[in-house]
N, C-alpha and C positions, 0 to 999 in steps of 0.2 A: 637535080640535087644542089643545095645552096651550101657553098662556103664561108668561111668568116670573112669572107671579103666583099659582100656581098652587099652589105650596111653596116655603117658606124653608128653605136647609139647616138656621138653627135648628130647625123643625119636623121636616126631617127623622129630624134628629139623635137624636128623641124617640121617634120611631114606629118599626114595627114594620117589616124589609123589605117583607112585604106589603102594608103601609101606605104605602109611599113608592112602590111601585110602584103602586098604584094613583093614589095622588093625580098623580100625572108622568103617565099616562092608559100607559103603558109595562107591559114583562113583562120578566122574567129571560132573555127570549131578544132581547132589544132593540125597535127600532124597524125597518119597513120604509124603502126609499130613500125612497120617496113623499115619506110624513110625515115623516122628517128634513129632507128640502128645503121641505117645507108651514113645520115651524116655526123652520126658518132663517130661515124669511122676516118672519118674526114678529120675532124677538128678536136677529135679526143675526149675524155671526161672531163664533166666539170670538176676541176680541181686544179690550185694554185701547184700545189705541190701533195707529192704522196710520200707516205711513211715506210718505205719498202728498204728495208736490212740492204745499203751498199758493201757488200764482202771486200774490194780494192778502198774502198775510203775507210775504212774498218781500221786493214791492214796501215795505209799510208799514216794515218793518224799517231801508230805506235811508234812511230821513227819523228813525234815533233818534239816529244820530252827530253827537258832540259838534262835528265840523267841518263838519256839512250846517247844523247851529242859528249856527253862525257864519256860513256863506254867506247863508242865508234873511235875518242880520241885519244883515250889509253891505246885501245885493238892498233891504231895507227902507229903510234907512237911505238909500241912496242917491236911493230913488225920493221921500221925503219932501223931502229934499234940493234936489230937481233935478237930481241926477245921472241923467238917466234911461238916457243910455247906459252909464254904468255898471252900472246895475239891468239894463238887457237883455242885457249879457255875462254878469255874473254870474248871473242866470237861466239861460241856456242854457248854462255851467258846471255848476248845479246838473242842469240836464236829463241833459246830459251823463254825471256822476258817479251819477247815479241807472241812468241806463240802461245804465252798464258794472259799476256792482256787482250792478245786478238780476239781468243778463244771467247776470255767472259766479255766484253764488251759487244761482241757479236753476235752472242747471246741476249745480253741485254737488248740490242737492238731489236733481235726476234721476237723479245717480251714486247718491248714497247711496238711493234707493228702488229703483234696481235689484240692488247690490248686498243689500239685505235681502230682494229676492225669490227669491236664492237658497241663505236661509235657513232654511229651514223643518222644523216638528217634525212629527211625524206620532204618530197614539197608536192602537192596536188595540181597535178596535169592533167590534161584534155589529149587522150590519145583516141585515135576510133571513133571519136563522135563524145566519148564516156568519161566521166573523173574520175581517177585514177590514182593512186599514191607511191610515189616513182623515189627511189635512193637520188638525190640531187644529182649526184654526180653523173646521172644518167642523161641530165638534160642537155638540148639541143637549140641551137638557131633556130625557132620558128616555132618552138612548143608554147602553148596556150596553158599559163597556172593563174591559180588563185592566192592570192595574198590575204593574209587576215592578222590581226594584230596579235604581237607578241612573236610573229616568224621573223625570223633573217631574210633577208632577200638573199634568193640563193645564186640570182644570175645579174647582170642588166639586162632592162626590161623596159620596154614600151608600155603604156599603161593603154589599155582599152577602154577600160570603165575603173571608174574609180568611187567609195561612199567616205565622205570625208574621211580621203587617205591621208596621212602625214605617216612622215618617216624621220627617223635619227639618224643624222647623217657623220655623224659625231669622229666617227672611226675614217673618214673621208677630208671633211671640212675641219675638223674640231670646235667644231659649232654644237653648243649642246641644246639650242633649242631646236624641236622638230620640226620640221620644214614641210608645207602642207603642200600637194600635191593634185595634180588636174592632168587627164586626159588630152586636154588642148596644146597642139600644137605651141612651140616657143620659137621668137626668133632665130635663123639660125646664126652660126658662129656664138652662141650663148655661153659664157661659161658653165662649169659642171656646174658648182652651186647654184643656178640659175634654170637646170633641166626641169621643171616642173612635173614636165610630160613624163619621167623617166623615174624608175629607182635603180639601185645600185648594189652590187653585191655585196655584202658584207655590213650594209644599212640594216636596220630595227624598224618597223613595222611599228608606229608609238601608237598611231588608234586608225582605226576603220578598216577597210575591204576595201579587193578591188581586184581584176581582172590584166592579165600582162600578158606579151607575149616577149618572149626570151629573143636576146638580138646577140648577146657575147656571152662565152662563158668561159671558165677559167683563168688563163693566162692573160688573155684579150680583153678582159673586163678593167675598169681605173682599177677597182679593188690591186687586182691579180698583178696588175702592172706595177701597183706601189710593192705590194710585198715581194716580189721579185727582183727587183731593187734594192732590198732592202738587206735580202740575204736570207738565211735562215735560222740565223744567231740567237739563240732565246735569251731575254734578261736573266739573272742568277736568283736563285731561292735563298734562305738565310742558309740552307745547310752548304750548299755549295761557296758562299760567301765565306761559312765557316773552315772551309776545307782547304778557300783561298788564302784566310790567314792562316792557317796551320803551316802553309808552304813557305810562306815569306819566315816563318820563324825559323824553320828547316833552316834557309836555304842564309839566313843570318848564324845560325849556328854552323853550319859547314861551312863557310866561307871564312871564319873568326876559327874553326879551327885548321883548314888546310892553310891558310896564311899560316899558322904559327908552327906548322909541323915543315912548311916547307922550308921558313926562316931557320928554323932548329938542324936538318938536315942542311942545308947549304953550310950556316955557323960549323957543323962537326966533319965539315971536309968530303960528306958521302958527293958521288956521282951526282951532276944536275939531273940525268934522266930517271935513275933511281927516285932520286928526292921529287921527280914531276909526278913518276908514275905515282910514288908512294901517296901523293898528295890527293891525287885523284882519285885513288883507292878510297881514300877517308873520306874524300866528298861525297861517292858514292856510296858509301858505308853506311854513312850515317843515315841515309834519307832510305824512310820506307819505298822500296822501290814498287815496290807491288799493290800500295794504296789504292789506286785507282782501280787497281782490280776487283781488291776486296771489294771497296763501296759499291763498284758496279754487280758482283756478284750476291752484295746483300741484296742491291736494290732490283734485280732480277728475281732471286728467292723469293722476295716480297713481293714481286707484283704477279708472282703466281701463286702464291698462295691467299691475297685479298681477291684474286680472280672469282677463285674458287671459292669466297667468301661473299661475294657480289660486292664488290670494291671492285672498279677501274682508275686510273689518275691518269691524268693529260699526259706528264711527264713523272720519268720512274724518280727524279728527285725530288718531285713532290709527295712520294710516299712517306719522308722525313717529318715532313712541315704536319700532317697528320698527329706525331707523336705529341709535338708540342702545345696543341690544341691547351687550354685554360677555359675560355668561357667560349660555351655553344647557344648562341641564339639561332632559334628555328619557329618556324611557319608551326601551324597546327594539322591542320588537315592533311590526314592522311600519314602522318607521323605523329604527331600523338593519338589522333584519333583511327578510324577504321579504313577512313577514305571512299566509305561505300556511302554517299549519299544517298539517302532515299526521302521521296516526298510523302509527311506525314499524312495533310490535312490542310485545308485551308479555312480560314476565321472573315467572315465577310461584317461589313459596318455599315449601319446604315440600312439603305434598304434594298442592301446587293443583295445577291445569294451566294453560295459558296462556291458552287456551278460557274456562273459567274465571272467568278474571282481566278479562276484555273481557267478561265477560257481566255479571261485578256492577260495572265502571266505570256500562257501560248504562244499569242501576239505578240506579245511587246520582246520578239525573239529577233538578234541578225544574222542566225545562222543561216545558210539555204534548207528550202524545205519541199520535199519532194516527195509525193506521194501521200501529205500529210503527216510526217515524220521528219524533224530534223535531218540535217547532215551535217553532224561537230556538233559543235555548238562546246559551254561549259558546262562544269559537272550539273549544276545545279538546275539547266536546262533538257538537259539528259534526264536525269531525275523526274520532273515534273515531264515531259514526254509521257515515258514511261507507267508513270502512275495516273496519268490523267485520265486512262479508260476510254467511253463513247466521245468524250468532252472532245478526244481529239479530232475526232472524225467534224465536228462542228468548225474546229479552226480552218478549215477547210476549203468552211463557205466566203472565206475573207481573203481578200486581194492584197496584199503587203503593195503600198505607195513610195515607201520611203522610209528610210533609218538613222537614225544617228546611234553613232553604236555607243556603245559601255566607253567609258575611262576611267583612270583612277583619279580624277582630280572630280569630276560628277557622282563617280559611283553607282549611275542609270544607263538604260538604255530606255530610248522612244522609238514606236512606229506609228508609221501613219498609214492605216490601214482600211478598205474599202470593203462594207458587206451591209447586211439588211437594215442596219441602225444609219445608215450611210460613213461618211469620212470620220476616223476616229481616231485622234492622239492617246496611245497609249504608253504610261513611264511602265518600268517595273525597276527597281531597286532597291539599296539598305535602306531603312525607312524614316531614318533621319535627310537620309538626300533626298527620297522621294517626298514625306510631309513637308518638307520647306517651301514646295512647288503647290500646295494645295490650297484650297479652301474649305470650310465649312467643318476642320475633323472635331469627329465625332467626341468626348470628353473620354472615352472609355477605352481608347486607342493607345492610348499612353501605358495603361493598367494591363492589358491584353498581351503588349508587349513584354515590358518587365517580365510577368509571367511564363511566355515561353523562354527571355531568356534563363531565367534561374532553374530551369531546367534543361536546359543544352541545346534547345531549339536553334535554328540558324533560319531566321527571319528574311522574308524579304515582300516588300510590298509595292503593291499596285495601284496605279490610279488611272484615271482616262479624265477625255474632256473630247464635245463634240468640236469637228474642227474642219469645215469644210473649206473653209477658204487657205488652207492649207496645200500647199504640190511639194512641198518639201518640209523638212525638220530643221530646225536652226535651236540655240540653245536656249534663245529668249522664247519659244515657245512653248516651252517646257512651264505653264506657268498656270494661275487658274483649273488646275487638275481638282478631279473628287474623287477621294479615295475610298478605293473599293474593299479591300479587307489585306489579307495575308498569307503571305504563302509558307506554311511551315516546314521543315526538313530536318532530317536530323541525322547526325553524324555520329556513331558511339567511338565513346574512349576507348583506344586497342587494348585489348587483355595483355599482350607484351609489354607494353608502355611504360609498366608500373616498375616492372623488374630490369627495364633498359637501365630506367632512370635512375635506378640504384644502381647500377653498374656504373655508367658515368662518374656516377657522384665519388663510388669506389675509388673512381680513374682522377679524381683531383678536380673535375670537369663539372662548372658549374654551369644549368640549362637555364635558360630566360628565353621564353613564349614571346616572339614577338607576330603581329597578327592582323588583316585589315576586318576579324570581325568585330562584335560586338563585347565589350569588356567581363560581360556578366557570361556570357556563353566562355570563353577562355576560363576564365576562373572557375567555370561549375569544371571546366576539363580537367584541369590541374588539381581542383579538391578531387577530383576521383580518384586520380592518378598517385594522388598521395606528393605531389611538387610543392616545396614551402620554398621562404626564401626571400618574401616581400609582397610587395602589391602590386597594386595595378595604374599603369600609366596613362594615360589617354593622346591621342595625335593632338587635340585641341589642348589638353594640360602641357603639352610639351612645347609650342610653340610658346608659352608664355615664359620660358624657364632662359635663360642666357646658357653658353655654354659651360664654364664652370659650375652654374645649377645642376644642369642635366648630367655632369659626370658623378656630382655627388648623389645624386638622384636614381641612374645606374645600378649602382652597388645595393640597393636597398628594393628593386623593382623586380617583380618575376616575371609579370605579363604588360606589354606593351601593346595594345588596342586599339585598333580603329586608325593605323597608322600607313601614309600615302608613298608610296615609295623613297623621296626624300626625306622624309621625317624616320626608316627605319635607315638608309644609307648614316644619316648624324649619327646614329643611336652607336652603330658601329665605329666610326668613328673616329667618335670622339671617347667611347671605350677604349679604344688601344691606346688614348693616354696614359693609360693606369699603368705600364708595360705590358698587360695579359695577352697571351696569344688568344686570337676572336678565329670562333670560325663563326659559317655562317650559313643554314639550309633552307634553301629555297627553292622551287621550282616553278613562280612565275614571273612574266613577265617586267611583273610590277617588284620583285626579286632580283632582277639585275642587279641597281645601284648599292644594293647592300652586299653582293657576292664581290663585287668589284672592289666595295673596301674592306672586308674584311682580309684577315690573313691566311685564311683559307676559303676558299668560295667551294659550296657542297652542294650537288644537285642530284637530279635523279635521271632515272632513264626515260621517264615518261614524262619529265619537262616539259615545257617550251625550246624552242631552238635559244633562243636567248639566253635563258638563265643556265642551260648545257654551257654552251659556248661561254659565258661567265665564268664557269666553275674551273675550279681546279682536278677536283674529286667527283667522280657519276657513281652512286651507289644502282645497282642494278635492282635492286630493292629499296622501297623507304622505311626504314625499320631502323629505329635505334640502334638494335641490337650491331645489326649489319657494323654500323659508324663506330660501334666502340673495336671490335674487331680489327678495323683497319687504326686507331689510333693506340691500339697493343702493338698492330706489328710496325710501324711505321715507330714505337719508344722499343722494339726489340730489334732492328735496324740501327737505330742511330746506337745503342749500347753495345750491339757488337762492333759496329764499329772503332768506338772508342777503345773497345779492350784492346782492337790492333793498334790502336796510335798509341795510348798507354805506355803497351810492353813494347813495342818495336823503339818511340823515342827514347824510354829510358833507357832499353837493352844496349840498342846502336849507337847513342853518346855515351854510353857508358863503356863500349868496347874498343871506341875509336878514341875517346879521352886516355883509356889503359895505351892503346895502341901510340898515342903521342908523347903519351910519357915514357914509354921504354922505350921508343928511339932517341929518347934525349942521351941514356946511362948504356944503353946495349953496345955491342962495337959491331950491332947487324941491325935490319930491320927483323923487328919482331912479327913481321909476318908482309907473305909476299903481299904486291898487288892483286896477283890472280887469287889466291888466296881467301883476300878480304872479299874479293867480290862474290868469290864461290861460296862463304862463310853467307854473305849476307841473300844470297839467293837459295839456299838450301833454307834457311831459315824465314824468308817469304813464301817460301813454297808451302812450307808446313802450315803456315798462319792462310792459306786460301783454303783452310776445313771452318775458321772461326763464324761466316757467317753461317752455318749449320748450328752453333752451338747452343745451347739454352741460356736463360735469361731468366735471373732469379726475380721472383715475385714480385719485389719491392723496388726491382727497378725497372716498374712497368707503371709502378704507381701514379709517377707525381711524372710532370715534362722531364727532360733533360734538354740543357742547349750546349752548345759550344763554349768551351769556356780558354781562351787559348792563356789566361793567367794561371790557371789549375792546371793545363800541359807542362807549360813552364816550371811551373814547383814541383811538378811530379817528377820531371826529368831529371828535376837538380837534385831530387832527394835519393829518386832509386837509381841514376847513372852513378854515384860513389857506390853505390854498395854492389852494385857489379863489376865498378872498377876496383873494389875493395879483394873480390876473389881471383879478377885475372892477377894480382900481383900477387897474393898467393901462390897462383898456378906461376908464375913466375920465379919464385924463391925456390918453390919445390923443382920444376924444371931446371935451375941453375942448380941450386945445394945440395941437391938430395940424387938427382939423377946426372948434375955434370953434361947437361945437355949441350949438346952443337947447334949453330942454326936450326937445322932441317928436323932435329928431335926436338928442339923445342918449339918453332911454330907447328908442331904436330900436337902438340899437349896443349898449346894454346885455343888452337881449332878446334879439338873435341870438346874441351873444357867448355869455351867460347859458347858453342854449338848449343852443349846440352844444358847449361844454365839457363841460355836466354828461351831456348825453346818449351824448359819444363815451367818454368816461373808462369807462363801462361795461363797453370792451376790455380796462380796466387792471385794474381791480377784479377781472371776474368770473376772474383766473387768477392763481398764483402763478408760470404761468413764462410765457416770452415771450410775447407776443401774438400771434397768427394764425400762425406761425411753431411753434410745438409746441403751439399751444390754438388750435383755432380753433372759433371761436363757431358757435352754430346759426344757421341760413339766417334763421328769423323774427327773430332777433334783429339782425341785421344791417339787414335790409330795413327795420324798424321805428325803429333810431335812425335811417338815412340818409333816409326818409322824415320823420321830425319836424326834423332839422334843414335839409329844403328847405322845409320849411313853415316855419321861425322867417326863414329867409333871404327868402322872397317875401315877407311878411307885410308889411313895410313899403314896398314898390313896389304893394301889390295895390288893389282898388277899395277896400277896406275899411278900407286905414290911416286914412284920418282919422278914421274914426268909431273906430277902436282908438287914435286918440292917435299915432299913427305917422307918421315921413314916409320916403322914398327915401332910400339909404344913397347917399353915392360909392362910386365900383368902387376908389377905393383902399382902404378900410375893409375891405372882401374881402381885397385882399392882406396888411392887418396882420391879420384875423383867423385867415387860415389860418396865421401865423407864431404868435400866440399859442397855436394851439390847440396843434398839433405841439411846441411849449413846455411847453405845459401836458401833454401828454398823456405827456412826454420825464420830467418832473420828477413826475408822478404814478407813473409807473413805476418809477423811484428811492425813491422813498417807499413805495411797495408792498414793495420788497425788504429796504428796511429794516426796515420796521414789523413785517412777520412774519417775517423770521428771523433778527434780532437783537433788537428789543425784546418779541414776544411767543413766538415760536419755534411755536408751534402753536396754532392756533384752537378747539380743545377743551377740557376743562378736566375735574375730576372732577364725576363726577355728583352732580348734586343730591340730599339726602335729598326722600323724598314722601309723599305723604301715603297713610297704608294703605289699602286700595281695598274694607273691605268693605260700607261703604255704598255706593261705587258700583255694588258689582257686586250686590248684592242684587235689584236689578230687570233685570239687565241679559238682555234674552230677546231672541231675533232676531225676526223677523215673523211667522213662525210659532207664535210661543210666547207667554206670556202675553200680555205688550206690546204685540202684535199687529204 
């Protein structure tokens, strides 16, 4: 049984195939099950790291917030003090706040480890003798896979055989040209960029095949080394950026008022420890302490309900970034259209036959072929399999020599193939790359085309030439071909498509077709489909345009065509100059570079590994429908959470500005420490029902972002008019009731309580209350329940030890008049604020930061990352 100690891919790198196969204790025909499971056991799964819910890292985390170091420093303070009922409130406060952010973030974690279990890459092994299709993670030192373009390397790997293999080494080197690759032995002590022999985990497969056997995996690969190092820190999304500035304005606002409440108390002689606690009280006050929870509890809610919608997302804060989607450019096939390729018919020229013309498509295949049937291959290989009939049994009689595979910069593939005609160069591709390469075509070739396109045909053509002094395929001999006809397919428009599309459009979200087929087949798509919007672009029209051409050019284009991987990565962009949020769906290979710039990258389950690992978002289905779905819930996310920052900033500066201005005039504090912080946790308690609650129509419409100037004016406009009723509740408790200490922060507390917590009805809608918006059930059940508990609190056995005493029953009836006041004048306020002085809670989108260091590591659980 071999360990990872056994060979270094440097060593590898040096020796001989038979030398590395033997040192791996392996053969060219692989490993049995057995002993792949013998030395899984040994050296573990392939993976850097796995997504598994830490329950102690969970917990440890609630103890680094800057307002739990504040509570622990009240708790302290007071116990030194003599406060000790103080210290035991505020203890069971901190209990409290720890076991509701553990609780949801723990959760969340759950969400997010199950979500990544339905992740996973799989890579083709040689177990038994047989090929196989194995979860990566499963592989072993000395297993025997096949590489093909468009995979990730899932291991380091010795190359056995290789058909002009290159790789992107880009995530390693930061070298973005591909790096081409041989089986042959390299010096040793070579640097890595220098391993020829070798590829690498977490490398791109940019063209050809080939043959490896696995020497490191996981931890022990460069890959696994560097990201381990590296830590597991992810860069921030815009919404978490935005959550970051919302704290710096917090923590500017409590800081600007505990400074001046503690100067104000020191000036009027109170006690320094009083005036400390009191201060800290405010600090704490004021900051929504339970934020974190909620968002983590929306973004939990939401990533099981897009589950169950076939939506997955890498990370659960990237169910935000969905909301704010503006323009979606996407691929065609199989999203707008059916995705079921099927081969029509073929059209021969000349004086081929159509017979023929299907027998050298066959050929000019680099998939393996066994039995006279592919294995893989793409769709449109499959396709033509399939429908070829006897023809296939014919390919049969023909010995494949040699291949140069497909790329996206050729757009063909060649074989050099042995059978009764003797040695023969066969192309097959788009039939502008393939006619370039010919002679002699026919006049009526041109005409023939055209025609299938304007009818949805998806083209692709053939040619051959004899070639006996050929042993291999090089690119220059790709030349002198006679073309043979054509091979038609067709793909229909999905019947959903039409009414995705109107949904989108609904959603504010405009669609642009971006696409490497032919510009006349896109276009017949999108007339069916009923997509307007503009024209149509070309890869060749586009390179002649500068980039301020092509941005103004952008806005007016629906279908972009015949476009090479870099020509769609510009298209995006150089779009996000506009501010719009881009997203961007794709699921191949040649789909990378544009997942990678857009501001959401969108793939599918049946991808490539690459454009997976691109994405941000794997739709488990490719269906529009699917994608609008999650870009409802991901703008009903981000609005509930707003309505918690909303009513909790204005409520909490507007309770703790009351709070600082009557200890200027009082000859007490208007309300204890424990108090405030009990005040302020009863009333985060209620608000963890918000992200259950509903979300009115129209603010699902259009994006919403962050807008931290709109927090600010909100604060400053609805904190007076909260601080407008505690001093009410103030005049009443002094004039009317003659209250002491203890009976007036009794009145203050429930007052306090039940304002901020009903106002929630006014907040969470811009039109009437309960009446055309009515709230969710939890949300309902959860304020009416905190504010019967602010109401008993002071009649209960526990007031006095909270500093409380029994209210009169007339106190009840001016509070129910203030509320109904309050709740009257905060609904006026609502109407004004947003549709006269702000008019929309949106704003243009933020510029961001470009995401290719994010996404360089970024592999679901299956794949490098683990």
């Amino acid at each position: 049984m071999v360990t990872e100690t056994t060979i270094t891919v440097r060593d590898a790198a040096s020796r001989t195939v038979d030398e590395v196969l033997h040192g791996l204790g392996t053969s060219a025909a692989g490993l049995g099950a057995a002993e792949a499971v013998a030395r899984r056991s040994v050296v573990g799964p392939n993976a850097v790291r796995t997504h598994h819910a830490q329950p102690l890292g969970v917990l440890v985390r609630q103890f680094r917030s800057p307002l739990m170091a504040l509570l622990l420093v009240a708790s302290a303070v007071s116990l030194v003090v003599g406060q000790r009922t103080d210290a035991v409130i505020i203890g069971l406060i901190v209990v409290a706040s720890v076991v509701l952010g553990f609780a949801n973030e723990y959760r969340a974690e759950r969400a997010s480890e199950a979500l990544h279990s339905q992740l996973r890459h799989r890579a083709v092994a040689r177990r038994d003798g047989a090929w196989c299709s194995l979860d990566v993670t499963e592989l072993v030192p000395g297993d025997v896979i096949r590489l093909e373009m468009g995979a990730v390397v899932p291991a380091d790997v010795r190359l056995l055989s290789a058909t002009s293999l290159s790789c992107n080494e880009a995530v390693l080197t930061g070298e973005a040209a591909a790096v081409d690759k041989d089986p042959a032995p390299v010096p040793a002590r070579a640097p890595v960029a220098e391993l020829r022999s070798c590829a690498f985990m977490g490398t791109i497969v940019h063209t050809g095949s080939a043959e490896a056997v696995v020497v490191a995996t996981g931890g022990r690969t460069e890959f696994g080394r560097i990201a381990l190092a590296l830590g597991e820190q992810q860069p921030q999304t815009a919404f978490q950026a935005g959550l970051r500035s919302f704290s710096m304005l917090l923590a500017w606002v409590a800081g600007v008022l505990t400074a001046g409440i503690f100067v104000i108390n020191l000036v009027l002689a109170r006690p320094l420890i009083d005036a400390l606690l009191f201060s800290l009280a405010i600090a704490v006050g004021i900051t929504p302490q339970l934020l974190p929870a909620v968002v983590t509890t929306s973004l939990a809610t939401g990533s099981r309900r897009l589950a169950r919608r076939k939506v997955l997302v890498k990370r659960l804060v990237c169910i935000e970034d969905l909301g704010d989607i503006e323009t979606l450019f996407t691929d065609k096939t199989g999203t707008l259209t059916e995705g079921r390729i099927a081969f029509q018919h073929a059209l021969a020229t000349g004086d081929a036959a159509p017979d023929g013309v299907v027998l050298a498509g066959l050929l000019a295949d680099e998939a393996a072929v066994e039995g006279g049937r592919t294995v893989g291959g793409n769709p449109l290989d499959v396709a033509l399999w399939e429908g070829a009939g006897d023809i296939a049994a014919t390919a049969a009689r023909y010995r494949r020599v040699a291949v140069l595979p497909f790329d996206h910069v050729r757009r063909r593939v060649s074989a050099l193939v042995e059978g009764p005609e003797g040695r023969l160069l066969v192309t097959k591709g788009a039939p502008e790359a393939v006619l370039e390469r010919c002679v002699g075509v026919p006049a009526e070739a041109g005409a023939v085309l055209e025609r299938e396109f304007r009818t949805g045909g998806r083209v692709v053509a053939v040619a051959r030439r004899p070639a006996p002094e050929l042993a291999v395929v090089a690119v220059d001999d790709e030349r002198d071909l006679t073309l043979l006809g054509f091979l038609v397919f067709l793909d229909r428009p999905k019947a959903s498509a039409a009414s995705a599309l109107a949904r989108l459009a609904g959603l504010g979200i405009t669609v642009r077709v971006v696409t490497g087929d032919n510009p006349a087949v896109a276009e017949y798509v999108c007339d069916q489909l009923g997509l307007d919007g503009g024209g149509t672009l070309t890869g060749a029209e586009l390179d002649e345009l500068d980039d301020d051409a092509l941005v103004a050019r952008i806005a007016d284009t629906r279908v972009f065509a015949r476009m090479d991987p870099e020509q769609k990565e510009r298209v995006i962009r150089l779009h996000r100059r506009s501010g719009r949020d881009v997203a961007y769906l794709g699921d191949g290979v040649n789909d990378a570079l544009a997942l990678h710039a857009a501001d959401v990258g969108i793939s599918v389950e049946s991808a490539t590994d690459v454009a997976r690992d691109a994405a941000d978002v794997v739709l488990l289905a490719k269906d529009l429908d699917v994608l609008a779905d999650g870009v409802i819930e991901g703008r009903r996310i981000f609005a509930n959470t707003i309505k918690y920052v909303l009513m909790g900033t204005s409520s909490n500066f507007g309770n703790m500005f009351s709070a600082a201005a009557a200890s200027a005039f009082l000859p007490f504090l208007p309300m204890l420490p424990s108090q405030i912080l009990l005040n302020n946790l009863l009333y985060d308690a209620s608000q963890m029902t918000i992200p259950t609650d509903r979300v009115d129509d129209e603010q699902l419409q259009r994006p919403s972002h962050w807008d931290i100037g709109l927090i600010r004016r909100f604060m400053s406009v609805f904190g007076p008019i909260s601080s407008l009723f505690d001093f009410l509740t103030f005049a009443v408790m002094r004039n009317v009731f003659d209250a002491g200490p203890s009976l007036f922060r009794s009145g203050w507390f429930v007052e306090s309580l039940a304002t901020q917590s009903l106002v929630i009805f006014v907040i969470r809608t811009r039109r009437v209350p309960f009446t055309r918006s009515r709230p969710g059930p939890l949300v309902v059940a959860g304020t009416a329940a905190v504010v019967l508990i602010a109401a008993l609190l002071p009649g209960s056995p526990v007031a006095d030890t909270l500093g409380f005493e029994p209210l009169p029953l007339g106190f009840f009836a001016v509070l129910a008049a203030m509320v109904v006041a309050y709740l009257v004048l905060a609904e006026a306020g609502t109407y004004v604020f947003f549709r006269r002085m702000v008019g929309t809670v949106s704003r243009p989108a933020p510029a961001r930061h470009e995401r290719i260091h994010r996404r360089a590591a970024r592999f679901s659980h299956g794949g490098p990352l683990g």
